[in-house]
C-alpha atoms as one frame of an Amber mdcrd trajectory, in Angstrom:
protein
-188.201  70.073 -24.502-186.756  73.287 -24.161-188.183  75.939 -22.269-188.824
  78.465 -25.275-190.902  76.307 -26.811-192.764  75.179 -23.595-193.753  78.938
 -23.704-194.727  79.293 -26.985-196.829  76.228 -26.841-198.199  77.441 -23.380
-198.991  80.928 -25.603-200.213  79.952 -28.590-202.817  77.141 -26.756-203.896
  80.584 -24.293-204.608  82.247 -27.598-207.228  80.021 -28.748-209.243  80.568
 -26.137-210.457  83.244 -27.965-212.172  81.106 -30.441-214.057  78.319 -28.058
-217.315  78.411 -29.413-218.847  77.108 -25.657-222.972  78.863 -25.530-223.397
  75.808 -22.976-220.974  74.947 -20.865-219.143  78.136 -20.702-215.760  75.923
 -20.306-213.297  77.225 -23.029-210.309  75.184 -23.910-207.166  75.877 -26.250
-204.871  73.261 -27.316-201.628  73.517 -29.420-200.134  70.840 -30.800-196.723
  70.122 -31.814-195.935  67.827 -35.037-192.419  66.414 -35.350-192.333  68.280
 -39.006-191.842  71.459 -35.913-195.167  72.700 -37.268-197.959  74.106 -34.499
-201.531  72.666 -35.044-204.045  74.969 -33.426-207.737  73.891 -31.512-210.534
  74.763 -29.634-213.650  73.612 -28.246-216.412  73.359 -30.254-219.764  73.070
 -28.705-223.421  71.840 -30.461-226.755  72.081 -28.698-226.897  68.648 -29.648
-223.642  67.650 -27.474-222.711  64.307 -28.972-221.220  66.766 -31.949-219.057
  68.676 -29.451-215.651  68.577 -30.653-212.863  69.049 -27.973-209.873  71.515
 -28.732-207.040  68.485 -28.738-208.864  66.571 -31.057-209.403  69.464 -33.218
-206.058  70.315 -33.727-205.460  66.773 -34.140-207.913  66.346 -36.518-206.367
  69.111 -38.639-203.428  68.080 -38.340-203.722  64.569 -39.700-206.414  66.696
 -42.660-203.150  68.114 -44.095-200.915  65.183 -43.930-199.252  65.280 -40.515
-198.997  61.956 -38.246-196.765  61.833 -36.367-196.393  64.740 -33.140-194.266
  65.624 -30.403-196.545  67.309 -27.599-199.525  69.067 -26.963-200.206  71.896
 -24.516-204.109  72.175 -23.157-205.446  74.861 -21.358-209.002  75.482 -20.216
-211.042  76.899 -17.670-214.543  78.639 -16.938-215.227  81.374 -19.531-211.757
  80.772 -19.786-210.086  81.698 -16.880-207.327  79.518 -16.209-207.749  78.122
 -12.510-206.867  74.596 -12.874-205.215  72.334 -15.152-207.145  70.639 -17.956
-206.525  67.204 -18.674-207.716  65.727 -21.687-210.543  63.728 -21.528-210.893
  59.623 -22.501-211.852  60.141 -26.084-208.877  62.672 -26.676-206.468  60.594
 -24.515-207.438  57.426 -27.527-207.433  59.850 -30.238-203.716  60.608 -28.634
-202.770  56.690 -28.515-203.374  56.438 -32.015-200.939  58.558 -33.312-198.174
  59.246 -30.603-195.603  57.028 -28.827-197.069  56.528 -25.456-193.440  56.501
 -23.336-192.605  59.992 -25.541-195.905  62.122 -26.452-195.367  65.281 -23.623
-198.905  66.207 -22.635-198.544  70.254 -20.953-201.183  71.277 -18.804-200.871
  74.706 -18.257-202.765  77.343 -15.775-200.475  80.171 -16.891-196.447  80.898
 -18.891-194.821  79.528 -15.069-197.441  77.065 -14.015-197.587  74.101 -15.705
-197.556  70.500 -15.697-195.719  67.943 -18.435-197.093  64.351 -18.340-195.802
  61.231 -20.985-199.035  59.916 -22.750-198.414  56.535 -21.064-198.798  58.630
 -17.370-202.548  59.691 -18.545-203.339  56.082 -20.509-201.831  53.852 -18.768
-202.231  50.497 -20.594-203.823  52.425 -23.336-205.141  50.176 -26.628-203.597
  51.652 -30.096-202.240  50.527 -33.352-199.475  48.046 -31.984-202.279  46.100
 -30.738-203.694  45.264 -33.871-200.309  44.471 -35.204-199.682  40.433 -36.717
């Protein structure tokens, strides 16, 4: 992937920071994802006083991804930290790693973890889920 759009994935994922809605854990996360239609789906975390309803910022910009039609992606960039502050990477978590698996090539899906526009981090979904369980296994 070229560097430019590294960058502007690295950007537009620091943007939605902005828009974590985190009164609990105070962790903010931003994802952007890219669709192979070249199209940038947009997420953050979404946080419920119940929990269970919390809705992480990859699946959320998964989720409206596939709501207007789109299936089939290219990369995502995640970044996260403490009111967000980026001081570490932020991997995506078991549930968004399967939500991942099910639409995305393992050997080509680029995950980018990013701490800042220089410092980041590009994984292959099969790196994160290794023997991961998706659609091919359910395949005749």
């Amino acid at each position: 992937m070229e560097k430019a759009k590294i960058r502007e994935l690295i950007d537009t994922a620091i943007a939605q920071l902005s828009y974590s809605y985190t009164p609990y854990s105070h962790f903010k996360v931003g994802a952007a994802l890219l669709g192979k239609n070249g199209q940038i789906y947009t997420g953050c975390n979404i946080e419920n006083a119940a929990y269970t309803p919390t809705n992480c910022a990859e699946r959320t910009a998964f989720f409206k991804a596939v709501s207007e039609g789109v299936k089939e992606f290219e990369a995502i960039c995640i970044v996260g930290g403490p009111e967000g502050k980026l001081v570490d990477y932020t991997p995506p978590c078991g549930v968004c790693r399967q939500v991942m698996m099910e639409f995305c090539r393992p050997k080509e899906f680029q995950i980018i973890l990013a701490k800042g526009k220089e410092d980041y981090k590009i994984y292959r979904l099969e790196e994160l889920l290794p023997q991961g369980f998706g659609p091919g296994n359910l395949e005749d």
